[in-house]
C-alpha positions in Angstrom: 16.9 -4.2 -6.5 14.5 -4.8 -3.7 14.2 -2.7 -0.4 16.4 -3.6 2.7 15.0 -4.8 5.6 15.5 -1.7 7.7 13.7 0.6 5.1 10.5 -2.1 4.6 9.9 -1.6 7.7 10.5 2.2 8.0 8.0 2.3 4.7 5.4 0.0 7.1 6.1 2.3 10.2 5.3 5.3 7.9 1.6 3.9 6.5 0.7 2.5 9.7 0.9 6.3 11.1 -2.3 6.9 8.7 -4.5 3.9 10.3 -6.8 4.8 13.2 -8.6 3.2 15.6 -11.8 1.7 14.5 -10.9 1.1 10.6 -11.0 -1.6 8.1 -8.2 -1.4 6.7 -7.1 -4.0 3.5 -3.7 -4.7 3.0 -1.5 -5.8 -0.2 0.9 -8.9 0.0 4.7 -7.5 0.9 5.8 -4.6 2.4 2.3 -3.8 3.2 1.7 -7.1 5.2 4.6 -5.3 8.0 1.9 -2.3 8.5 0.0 -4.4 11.8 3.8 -4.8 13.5 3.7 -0.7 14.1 -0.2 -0.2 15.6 -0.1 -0.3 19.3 -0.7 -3.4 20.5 -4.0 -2.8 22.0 -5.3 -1.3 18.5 -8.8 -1.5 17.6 -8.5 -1.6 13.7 -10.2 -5.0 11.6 -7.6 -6.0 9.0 -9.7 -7.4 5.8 -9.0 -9.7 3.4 -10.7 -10.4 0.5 -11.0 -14.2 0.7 -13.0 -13.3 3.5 -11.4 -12.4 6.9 -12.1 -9.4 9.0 -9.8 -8.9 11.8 -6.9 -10.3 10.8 -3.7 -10.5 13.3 0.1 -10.8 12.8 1.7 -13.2 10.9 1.9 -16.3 13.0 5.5 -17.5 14.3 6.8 -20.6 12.4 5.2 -23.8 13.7 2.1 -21.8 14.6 0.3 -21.7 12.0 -3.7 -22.4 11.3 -3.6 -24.5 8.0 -7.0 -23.0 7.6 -6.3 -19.6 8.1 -4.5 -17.5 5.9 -4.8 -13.9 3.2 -5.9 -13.6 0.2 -2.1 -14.1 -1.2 -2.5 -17.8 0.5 0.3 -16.5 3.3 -0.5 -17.8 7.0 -2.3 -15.5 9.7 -3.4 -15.3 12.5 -6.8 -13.2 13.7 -7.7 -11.2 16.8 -10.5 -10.9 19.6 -13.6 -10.2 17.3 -13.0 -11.5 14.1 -15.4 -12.8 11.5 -15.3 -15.0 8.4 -17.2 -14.9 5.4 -17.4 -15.9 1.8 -15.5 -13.2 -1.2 -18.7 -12.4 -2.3 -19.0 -10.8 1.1 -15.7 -9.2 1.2 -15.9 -7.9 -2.2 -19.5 -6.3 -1.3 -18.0 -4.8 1.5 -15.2 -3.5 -0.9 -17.7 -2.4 -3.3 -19.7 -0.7 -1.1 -17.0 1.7 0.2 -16.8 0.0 3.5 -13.0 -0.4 3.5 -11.0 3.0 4.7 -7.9 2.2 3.9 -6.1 0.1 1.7 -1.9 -0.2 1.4 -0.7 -1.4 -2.0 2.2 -2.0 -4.1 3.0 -0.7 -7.5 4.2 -0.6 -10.5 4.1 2.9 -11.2 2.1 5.7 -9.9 1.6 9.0 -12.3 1.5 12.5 -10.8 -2.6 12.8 -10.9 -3.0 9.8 -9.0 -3.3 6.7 -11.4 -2.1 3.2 -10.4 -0.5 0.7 -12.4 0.0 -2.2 -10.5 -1.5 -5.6 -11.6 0.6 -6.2 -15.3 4.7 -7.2 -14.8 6.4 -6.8 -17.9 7.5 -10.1 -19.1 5.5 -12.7 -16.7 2.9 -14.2 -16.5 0.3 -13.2 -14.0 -3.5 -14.1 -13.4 -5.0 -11.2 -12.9 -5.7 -8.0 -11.3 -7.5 -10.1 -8.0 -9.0 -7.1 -5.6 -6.9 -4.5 -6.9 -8.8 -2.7 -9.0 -12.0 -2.7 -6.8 -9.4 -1.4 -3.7 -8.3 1.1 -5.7 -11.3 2.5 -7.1 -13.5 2.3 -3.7 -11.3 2.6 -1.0 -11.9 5.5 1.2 -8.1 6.4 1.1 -5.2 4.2 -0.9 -1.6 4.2 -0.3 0.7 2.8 -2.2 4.0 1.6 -0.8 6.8 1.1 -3.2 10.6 1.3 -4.8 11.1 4.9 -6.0 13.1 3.1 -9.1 12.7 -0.4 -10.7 15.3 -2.2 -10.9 16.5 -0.7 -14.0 16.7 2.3 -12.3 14.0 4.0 -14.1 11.5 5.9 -12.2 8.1 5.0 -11.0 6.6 7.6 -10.1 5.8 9.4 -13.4 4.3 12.0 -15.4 1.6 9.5 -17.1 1.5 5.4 -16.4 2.9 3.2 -19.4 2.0 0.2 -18.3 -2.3 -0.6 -18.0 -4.2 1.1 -15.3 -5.6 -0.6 -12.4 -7.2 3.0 -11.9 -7.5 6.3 -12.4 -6.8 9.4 -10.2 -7.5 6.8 -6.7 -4.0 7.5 -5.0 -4.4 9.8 -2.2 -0.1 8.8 -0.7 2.5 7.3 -2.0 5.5 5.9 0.6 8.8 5.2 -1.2 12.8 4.4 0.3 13.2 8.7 -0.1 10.5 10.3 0.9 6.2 10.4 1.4 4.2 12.6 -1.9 0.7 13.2 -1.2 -1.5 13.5 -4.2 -3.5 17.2 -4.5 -6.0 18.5 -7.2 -2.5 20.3 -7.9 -0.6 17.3 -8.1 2.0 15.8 -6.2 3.3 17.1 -2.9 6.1 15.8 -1.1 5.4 16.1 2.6 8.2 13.8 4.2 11.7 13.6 3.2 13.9 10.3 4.3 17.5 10.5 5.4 20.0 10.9 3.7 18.1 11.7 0.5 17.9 15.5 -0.2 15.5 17.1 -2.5 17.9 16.8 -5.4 17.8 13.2 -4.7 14.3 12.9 -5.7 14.3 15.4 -8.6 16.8 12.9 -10.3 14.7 9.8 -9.5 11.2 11.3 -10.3 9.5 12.1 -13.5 6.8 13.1 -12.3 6.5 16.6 -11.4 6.1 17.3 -7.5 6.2 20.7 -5.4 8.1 20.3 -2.1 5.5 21.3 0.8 6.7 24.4 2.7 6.3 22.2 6.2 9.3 19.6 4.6 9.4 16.4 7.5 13.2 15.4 7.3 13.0 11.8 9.0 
């Protein structure tokens, strides 16, 4: 079952707390695209994209779109004061090179030392792994928004990934409907709790082992 509306954009509200002025920050498709509607509006951070943007805006009001301006998921946008184009080799250099500070991405599942699953959907067809794997691995800091459960109810945050790697040990936070884990050397942390989960809550939902930090956020 996917997310409310309410709680998209509380998971958004949450990431966007992690972006400061300055970055270049690359977003995934989804929940992640809500991230630029919770900067202030006189924010100084370039939104990349890897089909070649930098500088990206909000998402452009129906009837106001550019036809030929849009992400790297082929979704409309618009682009602020300062922005430049450029070809995806470009964009992918400046991935490559470590440029980007932060990127926000959906998963699949996430493991307790940090590995990502995100590119492989059981049962469909899909065409590949696009940026993802160059984000993940070369990104200054990647957080991953996403269901605590699939829709089976089965939990994605886990002890070790099932499904193929996108990478290993890149997480640094992970923002689900229940709560906020950071990723240590030690493992996972869980740093903010949402309401009206309590700890319990996310024992039962988690596989993955986690220690609760002793400066608990309830939000």
């Amino acid at each position: 079952m996917g997310l409310g509306e309410d709680i998209r954009k509380k998971l958004a509200k949450r990431a966007a707390e992690e972006i400061k002025n300055g970055m270049l920050v690359n977003l995934g498709i989804g929940i992640p695209s809500l991230v630029p509607d919770f900067l202030p509006e006189n924010h100084t951070v370039m939104f990349h994209a890897e089909n070649g943007i930098a500088g990206m805006g909000q998402t452009p009001k129906n009837g106001e779109e550019d036809p030929h301006l849009c992400n790297a998921g082929g979704f409309p946008v618009s682009v602020r004061n300062g922005a430049s184009y450029f070809d995806s080799t470009v964009a992918f250099g400046m991935i490559r090179r470590g440029k980007v500070d932060v990127t926000v991405l959906g998963a699949l599942q996430v493991s307790e030392n940090g590995d990502l699953a995100n590119w492989i959907v059981p049962g469909k067809k899909v065409p590949g792994m696009g940026g993802a794997m160059e984000l993940a691995s070369k990104a200054k800091k990647v957080i991953v928004l996403m269901n605590h459960t699939d829709k089976w109810g089965a939990p994605k945050l886990v002890e070790t990934c099932t499904l193929p790697l996108t990478s290993k040990r890149c997480v640094h936070m992970v923002i689900t409907e229940m709560g906020v884990f950071s990723v240590s050397e030690a493992g996972l942390v869980l740093s903010d709790l949402f309401r009206p989960f309590s700890v319990s809550d996310v024992v039962q939902k988690t596989s993955a082992k986690f220690t609760v930090s002793s400066k608990l956020k309830i939000i």
